[in-house]
N, C-alpha and C positions, 0 to 999 in steps of 0.2 A: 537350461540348467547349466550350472556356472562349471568347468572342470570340478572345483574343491568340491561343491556338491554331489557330481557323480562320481568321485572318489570312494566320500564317505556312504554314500548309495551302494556302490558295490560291493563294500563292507560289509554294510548291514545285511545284502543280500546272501553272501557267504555264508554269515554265521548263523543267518536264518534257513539255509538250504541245510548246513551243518544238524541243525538242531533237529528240524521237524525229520529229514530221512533218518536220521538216530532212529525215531518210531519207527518208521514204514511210511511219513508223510514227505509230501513235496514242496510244501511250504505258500501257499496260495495265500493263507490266512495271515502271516508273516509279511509275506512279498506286500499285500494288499496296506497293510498296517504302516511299513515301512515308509513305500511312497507316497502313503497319503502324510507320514510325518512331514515326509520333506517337500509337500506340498507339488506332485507332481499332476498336471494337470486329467482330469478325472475321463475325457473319454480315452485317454491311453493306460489307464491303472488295468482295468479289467482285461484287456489281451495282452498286457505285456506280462500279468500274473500268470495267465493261461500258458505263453509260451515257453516262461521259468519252469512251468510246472512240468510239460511236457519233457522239459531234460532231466529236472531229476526224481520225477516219474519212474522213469524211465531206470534212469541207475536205481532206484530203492528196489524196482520188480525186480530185476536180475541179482543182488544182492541177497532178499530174502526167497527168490528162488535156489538160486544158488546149494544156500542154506538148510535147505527141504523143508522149508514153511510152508509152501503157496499149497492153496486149494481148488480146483478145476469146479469139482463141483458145486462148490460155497459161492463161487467167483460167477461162474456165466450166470444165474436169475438173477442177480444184481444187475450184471452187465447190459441185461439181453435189451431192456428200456430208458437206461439210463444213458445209453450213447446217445439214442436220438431224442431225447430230454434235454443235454446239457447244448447238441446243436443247436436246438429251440432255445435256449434259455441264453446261449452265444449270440444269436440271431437278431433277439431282442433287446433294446435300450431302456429302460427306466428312464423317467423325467428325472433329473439333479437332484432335488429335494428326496423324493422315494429311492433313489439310488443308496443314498448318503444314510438314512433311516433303517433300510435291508442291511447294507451294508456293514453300517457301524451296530446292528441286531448280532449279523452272522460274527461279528470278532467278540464280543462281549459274549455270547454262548459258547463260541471257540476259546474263550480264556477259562468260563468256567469248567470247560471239559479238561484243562488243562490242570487243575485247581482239586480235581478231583481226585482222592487218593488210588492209589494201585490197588486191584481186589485180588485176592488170592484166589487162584485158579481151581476152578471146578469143574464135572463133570458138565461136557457142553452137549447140546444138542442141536445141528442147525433148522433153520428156520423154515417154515412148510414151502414150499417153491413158489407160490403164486402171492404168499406176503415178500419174500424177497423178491421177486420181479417187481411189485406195485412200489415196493420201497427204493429198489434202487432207479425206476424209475420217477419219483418223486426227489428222490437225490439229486439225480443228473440234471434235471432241470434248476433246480437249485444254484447246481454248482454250475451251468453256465450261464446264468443271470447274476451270478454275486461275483464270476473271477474265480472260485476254488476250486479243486479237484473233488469235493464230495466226503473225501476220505478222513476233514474232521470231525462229521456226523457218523458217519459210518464206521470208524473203530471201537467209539466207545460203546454204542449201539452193538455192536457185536461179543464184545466181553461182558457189557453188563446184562445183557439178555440171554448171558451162557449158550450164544449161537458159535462161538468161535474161541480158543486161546488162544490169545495177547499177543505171540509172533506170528501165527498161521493170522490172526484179525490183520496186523500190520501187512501181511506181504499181500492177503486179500485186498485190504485199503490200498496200496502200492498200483497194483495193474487198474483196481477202479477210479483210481485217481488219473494214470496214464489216458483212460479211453476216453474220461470224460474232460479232460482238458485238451487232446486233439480234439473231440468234437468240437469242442466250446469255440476254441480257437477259431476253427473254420468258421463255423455259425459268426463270428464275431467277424471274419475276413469277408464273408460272402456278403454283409449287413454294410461295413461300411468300406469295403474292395481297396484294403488297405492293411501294411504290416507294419507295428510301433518299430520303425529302427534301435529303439531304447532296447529292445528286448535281446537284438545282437549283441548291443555294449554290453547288456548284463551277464552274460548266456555263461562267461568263461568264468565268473563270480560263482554261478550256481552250480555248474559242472564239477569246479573243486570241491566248492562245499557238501554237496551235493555225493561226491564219488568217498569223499573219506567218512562221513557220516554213517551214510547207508552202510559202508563194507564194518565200520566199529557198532554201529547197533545192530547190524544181523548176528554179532559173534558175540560183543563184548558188552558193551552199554547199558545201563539201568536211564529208564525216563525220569523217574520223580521228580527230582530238581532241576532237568529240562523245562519239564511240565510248567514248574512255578513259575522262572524267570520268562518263558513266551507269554506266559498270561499275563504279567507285565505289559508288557507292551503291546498287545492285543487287547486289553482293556483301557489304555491310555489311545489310543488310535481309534478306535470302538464308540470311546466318551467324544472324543475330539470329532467323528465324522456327524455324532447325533446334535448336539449340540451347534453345529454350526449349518445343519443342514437349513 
């Protein structure tokens, strides 16, 4: 990849770290979208997303904890199957074709989640423990065979099932995203005993974007027109992976 290229790469990575920790997200589905635009080659997309994710992961949990969002309880039957799901799902490779197909499936649901208007907060109830274990182990796997941390499935899953409100779902999404992109990662390191150097160059892209996001959506930020403009480009990346698979 040519310098100008990972310039504008780094960019794009910023303002995609910027946007999704605005929510509580880490930007997987983002990261994932980006460098398939810029055409970076595909066995490095999937761990170099995982490792973006893991930093600002990371900064989005301590932000919306911070905040007194997070939920212990909501959080570990999620947790408890989906770390060693997204291992597995790190672990394993898709042939190109079914990569590209998953793949470009998981941004086009991930735009219309985005697309979806904000629901006025309700009385919530969470979720019975043994569907939140099946589910968030069903997640995890997910998210470490696609690259993402889980948590574009599982926020809105959690608002619109009246398991969760909107910031305590965000800061939930936030650490579930954190465990299941370390897992991944590994799963993905232990598979092919190898770390994308691209993901150092990017690391300081995400960390900024990353650290101002997360601290302005735990306190200040509305998503709505977040929402729209990622689905942009999550639908354009989404088109472009199926179509060429």
């Amino acid at each position: 990849m040519s310098p100008e290229h990972l310039l504008w790469l780094s960019i794009s990575v910023l303002v995609v770290a910027f946007l999704y920790s605005s929510v509580g997200h880490a930007g997987a589905s983002g990261y994932l979208a980006v460098m398939a635009i810029f055409g970076m080659e595909q066995g490095l997309i999937k761990p170099t997303a995982l490792g973006l994710n893991v930093f600002v992961a990371a900064l989005a949990t301590w932000q919306f904890y911070r905040a007194g969002y997070f939920s212990w309880s909501l959080f570990w039957p999620l947790a408890l199957l989906s770390i060693p799901g997204a291992f597995l799902g790190g672990f394993l490779h898709l042939p190109t074709p079914v990569f590209k197909i998953v793949l470009g499936g998981v941004l086009l649901l991930s735009a219309g989640r985005f697309l979806i208007p904000t629901m006025v907060e309700k009385a919530v109830n969470p979720p019975a423990r043994p569907l939140a274990i099946g589910l968030g182990g069903g997640l995890g796997l997910l998210s470490g065979l696609t690259g993402t941390g889980g948590g574009i499935f599982l926020t809105p899953l959690l608002i619109f099932m009246r398991w969760a409100e909107t910031k305590t779902a965000s800061a939930v999404s936030a650490a579930f995203i954190l465990c299941n992109s370390v897992a991944g990662l590994l799963g993905s390191i232990s598979a092919t005993k190898s770390f994308p150097q691209c993901t150092l160059l990017l690391s300081g892209a995400a960390i900024l974007g990353g650290a101002a996001g997360s601290y302005l959506g735990a306190r200040y930020l509305n998503a709505p027109t977040i929402r729209r403009l990622l689905a942009v480009v999550l639908m354009i990346a989404g088109i472009k992976l199926i179509l060429t698979s």
